[in-house]
C-alpha positions in Angstrom: 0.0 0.0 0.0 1.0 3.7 0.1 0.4 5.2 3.2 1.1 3.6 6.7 -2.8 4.1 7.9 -3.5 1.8 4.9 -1.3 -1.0 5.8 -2.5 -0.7 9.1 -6.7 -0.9 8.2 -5.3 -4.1 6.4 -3.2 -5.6 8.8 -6.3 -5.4 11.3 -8.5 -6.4 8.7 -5.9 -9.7 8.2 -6.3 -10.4 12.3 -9.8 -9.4 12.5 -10.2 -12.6 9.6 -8.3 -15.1 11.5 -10.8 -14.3 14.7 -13.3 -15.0 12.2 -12.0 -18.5 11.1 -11.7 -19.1 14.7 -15.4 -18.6 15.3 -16.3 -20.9 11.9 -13.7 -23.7 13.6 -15.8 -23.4 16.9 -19.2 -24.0 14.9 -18.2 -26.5 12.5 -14.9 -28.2 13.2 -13.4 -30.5 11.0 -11.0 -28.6 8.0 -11.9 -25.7 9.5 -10.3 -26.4 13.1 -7.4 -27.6 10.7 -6.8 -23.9 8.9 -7.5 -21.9 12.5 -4.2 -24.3 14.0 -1.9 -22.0 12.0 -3.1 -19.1 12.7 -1.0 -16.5 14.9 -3.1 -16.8 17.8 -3.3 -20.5 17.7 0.6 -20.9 16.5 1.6 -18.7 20.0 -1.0 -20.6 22.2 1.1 -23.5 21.8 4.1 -22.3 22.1 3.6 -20.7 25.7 2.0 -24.5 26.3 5.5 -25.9 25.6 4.0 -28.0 22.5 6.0 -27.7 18.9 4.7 -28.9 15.6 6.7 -29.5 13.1 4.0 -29.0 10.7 3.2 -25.8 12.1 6.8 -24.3 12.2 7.0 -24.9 8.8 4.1 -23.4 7.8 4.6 -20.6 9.8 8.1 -20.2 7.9 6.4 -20.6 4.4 4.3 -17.6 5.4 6.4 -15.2 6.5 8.5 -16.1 3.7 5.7 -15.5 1.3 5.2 -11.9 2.9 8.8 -10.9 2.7 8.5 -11.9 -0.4 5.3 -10.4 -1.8 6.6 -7.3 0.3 9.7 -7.6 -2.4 7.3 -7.8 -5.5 5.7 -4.9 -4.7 8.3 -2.4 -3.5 9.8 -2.0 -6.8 7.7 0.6 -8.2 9.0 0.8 -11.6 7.7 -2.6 -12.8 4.1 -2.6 -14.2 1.5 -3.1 -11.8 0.1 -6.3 -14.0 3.4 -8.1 -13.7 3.8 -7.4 -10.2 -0.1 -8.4 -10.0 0.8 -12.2 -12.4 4.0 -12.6 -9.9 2.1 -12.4 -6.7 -0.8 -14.8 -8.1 2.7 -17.2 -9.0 3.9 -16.8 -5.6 0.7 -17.2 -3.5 0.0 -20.7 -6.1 3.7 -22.0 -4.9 3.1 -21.4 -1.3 -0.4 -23.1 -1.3 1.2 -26.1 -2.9 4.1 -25.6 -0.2 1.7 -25.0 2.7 -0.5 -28.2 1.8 2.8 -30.4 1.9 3.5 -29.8 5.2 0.2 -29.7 6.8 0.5 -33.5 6.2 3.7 -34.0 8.4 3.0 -35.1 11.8 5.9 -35.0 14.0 5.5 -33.1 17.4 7.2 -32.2 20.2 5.8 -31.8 24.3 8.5 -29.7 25.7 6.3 -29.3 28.8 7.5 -30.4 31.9 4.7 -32.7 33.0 3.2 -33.3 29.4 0.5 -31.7 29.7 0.2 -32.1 26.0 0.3 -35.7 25.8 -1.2 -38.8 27.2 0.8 -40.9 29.4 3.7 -42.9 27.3 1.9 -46.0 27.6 -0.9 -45.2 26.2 0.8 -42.9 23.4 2.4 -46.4 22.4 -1.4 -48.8 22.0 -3.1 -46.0 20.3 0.0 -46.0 17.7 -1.5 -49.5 16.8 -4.5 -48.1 15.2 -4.6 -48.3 11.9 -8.2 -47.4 11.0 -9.9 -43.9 11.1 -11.4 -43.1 14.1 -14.3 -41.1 13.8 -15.9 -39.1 16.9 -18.9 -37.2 17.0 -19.7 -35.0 19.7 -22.5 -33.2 20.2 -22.1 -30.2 21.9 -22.3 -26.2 21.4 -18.8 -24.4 20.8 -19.5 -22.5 24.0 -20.1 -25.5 26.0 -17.3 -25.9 28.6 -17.5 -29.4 28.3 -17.0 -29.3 24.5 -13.9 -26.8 25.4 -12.7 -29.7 27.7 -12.9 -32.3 25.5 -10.8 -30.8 22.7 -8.0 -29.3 24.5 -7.5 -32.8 27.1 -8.4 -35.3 24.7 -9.0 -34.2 20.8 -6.1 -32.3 20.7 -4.1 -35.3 22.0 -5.8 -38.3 20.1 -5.1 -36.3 16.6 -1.3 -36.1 17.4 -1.2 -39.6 18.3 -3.5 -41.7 16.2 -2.8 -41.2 12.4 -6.8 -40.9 11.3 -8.8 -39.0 13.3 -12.2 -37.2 11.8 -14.2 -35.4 14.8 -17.7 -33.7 13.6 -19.6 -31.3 16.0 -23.4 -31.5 16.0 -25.3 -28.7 17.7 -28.0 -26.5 16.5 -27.2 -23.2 18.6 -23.7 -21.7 19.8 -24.2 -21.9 23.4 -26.5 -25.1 24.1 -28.7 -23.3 26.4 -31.6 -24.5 24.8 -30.8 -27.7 23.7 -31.0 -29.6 26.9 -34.3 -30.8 26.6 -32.9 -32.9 23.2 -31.8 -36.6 24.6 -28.9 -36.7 22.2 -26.9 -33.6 23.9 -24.0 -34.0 25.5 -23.4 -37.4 23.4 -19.7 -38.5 22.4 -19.9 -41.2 19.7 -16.8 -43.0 18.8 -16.7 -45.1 15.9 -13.7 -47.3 14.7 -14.3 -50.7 12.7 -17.6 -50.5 12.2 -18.3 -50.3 15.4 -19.5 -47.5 18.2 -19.8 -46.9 21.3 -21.2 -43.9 23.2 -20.0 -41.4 26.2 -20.9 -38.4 27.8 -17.9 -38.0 29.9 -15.1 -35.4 28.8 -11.8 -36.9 30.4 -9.1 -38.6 29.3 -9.5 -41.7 31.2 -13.5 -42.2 29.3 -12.2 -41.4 26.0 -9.5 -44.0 25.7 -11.6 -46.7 27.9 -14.2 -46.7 25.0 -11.2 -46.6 22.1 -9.5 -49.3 23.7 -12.8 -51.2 24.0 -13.5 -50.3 20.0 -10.4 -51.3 19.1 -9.9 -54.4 20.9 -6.5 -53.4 22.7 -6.0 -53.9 26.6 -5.3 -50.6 29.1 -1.7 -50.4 29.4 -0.8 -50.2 33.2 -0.5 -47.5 34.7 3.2 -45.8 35.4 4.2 -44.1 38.3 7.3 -42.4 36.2 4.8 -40.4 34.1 2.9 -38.9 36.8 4.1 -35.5 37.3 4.7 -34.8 41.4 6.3 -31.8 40.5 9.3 -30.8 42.4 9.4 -30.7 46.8 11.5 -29.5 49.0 12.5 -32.8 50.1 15.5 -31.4 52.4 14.7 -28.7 55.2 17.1 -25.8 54.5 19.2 -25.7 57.0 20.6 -22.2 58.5 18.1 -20.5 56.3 17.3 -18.2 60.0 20.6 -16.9 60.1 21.2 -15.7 56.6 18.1 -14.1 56.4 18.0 -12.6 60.1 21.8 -11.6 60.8 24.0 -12.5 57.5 21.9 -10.5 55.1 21.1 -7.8 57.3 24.8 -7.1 58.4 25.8 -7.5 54.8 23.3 -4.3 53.7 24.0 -2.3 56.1 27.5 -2.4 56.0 27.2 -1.8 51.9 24.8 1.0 53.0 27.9 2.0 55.3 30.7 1.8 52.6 28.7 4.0 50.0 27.9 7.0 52.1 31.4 6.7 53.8 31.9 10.0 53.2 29.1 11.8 53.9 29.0 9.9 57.4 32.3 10.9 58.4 31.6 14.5 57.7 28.6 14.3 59.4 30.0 12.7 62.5 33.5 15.2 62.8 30.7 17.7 62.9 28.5 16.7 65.6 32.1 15.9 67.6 33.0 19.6 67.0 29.8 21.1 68.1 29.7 18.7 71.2 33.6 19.9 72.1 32.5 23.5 71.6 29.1 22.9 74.1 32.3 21.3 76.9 34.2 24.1 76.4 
């Protein structure tokens, strides 16, 4: 653009549409929740959550490499605006073609500390096994807080573990207040083999119970090494009192004491001369 108040009306109006997608993603899921996963706000979000995707980093490189580059294109004001127009159309083609590879790679990262990301290892390793698409079905409204639960301790886990996952949201209002009275909300369906089974809890521990039952794998036991404690004070300090009480103290006040040496001395040869003059 040509004026600074123009690039910033479009830079909002580019965040403004990523909100948007967000909102569509919450209603309808499925390629949708997909396309709203690389999105700044998204891309950040899991960052701060210790959690990298590979697939994301890359994308995320493709697309600022695409705006330095379209940036690029257009700065050269001499060239005709149609060629800089056909070169932009070439450039946004490449990277849709680059972008699309790499939303198919997989590999991830939980950098957290207690994997807060991730099931336990255990069970990361049966639901590898599964070969065939899982399908779940949930119906709940995008501002249910159950629906919120489900995707960020058990979706959002089972799609970077399992290879096929397809989840579909059915609701017919945003907030579910008044589909209560339907017998069919709050209803997870998972299907996998031709065969189904139903759930209306939202923790981890339901959802893979009726996968494991679907797909015919037994529970892996439970391990005490994946269960985050955190980390205690298993030692009392010792002589914590005394360099808090006396060592610290002493040690300010006689800094406070070296850097106003000066002024102190003058101060007290001073007071010693009026005190001799008051004697005298």
């Amino acid at each position: 653009v040509d004026h600074p108040s123009t690039a910033a009306i479009v830079t909002l109006a580019v965040t403004v549409g990523t909100w948007i997608l967000t909102f569509i993603a919450a209603v309808n899921g499925g390629i949708w929740e997909r396309i709203v996963g690389y999105t700044p706000t998204a891309v950040v979000a899991q960052f701060q959550h210790g959690l990298i995707r590979l697939d994301v980093v890359l994308i995320a490189t493709v697309l600022i490499a695409t705006g330095l580059l379209l940036a690029a294109i257009w700065i050269r004001i001499g060239i005709a605006p149609q060629r800089r127009a056909y070169e932009s159309i070439a450039l946004a083609a490449i990277a849709s073609v680059v972008i699309f590879a790499c939303s198919f790679v997989n590999a991830s990262w939980d950098t957290s500390e207690n994997r807060m990301n991730s099931f336990p290892r255990a069970d990361e390793q049966a639901l590898r096994q599964i070969r065939s698409p899982l399908q779940i079905e949930v119906h709940l409204a995008p501002e249910d807080p159950r629906r919120v639960d489900f995707e960020r301790r058990v979706l959002s886990k089972l799609i970077r573990v399992v290879p096929k996952v397809e989840e579909r949201y059915v609701s017919a209002t945003s907030i579910g207040l008044f589909e209560q009275s339907n017998p069919h909300y709050g209803e997870i369906w998972y299907r996998l083999n031709g065969r189904e089974a139903m759930s209306r809890a939202t923790t981890p521990e339901a959802a893979l119970e009726n996968i494991y039952s679907l797909a015919g794998i037994s529970p892996p036991p439970e391990d005490d090494a994946d269960i985050f404690r955190g980390h205690p004070l298993t030692t009392p300090p010792k002589g914590a009192a005394i360099v808090f009480y006396v060592v610290w103290p002493v040690l300010v006040a006689t800094f406070a004491f070296l850097l106003h040496k000066e002024e102190t001395w003058t101060y007290g040869s001073r007071l010693a001369w009026r005190c001799s003059l008051c004697c005298w």
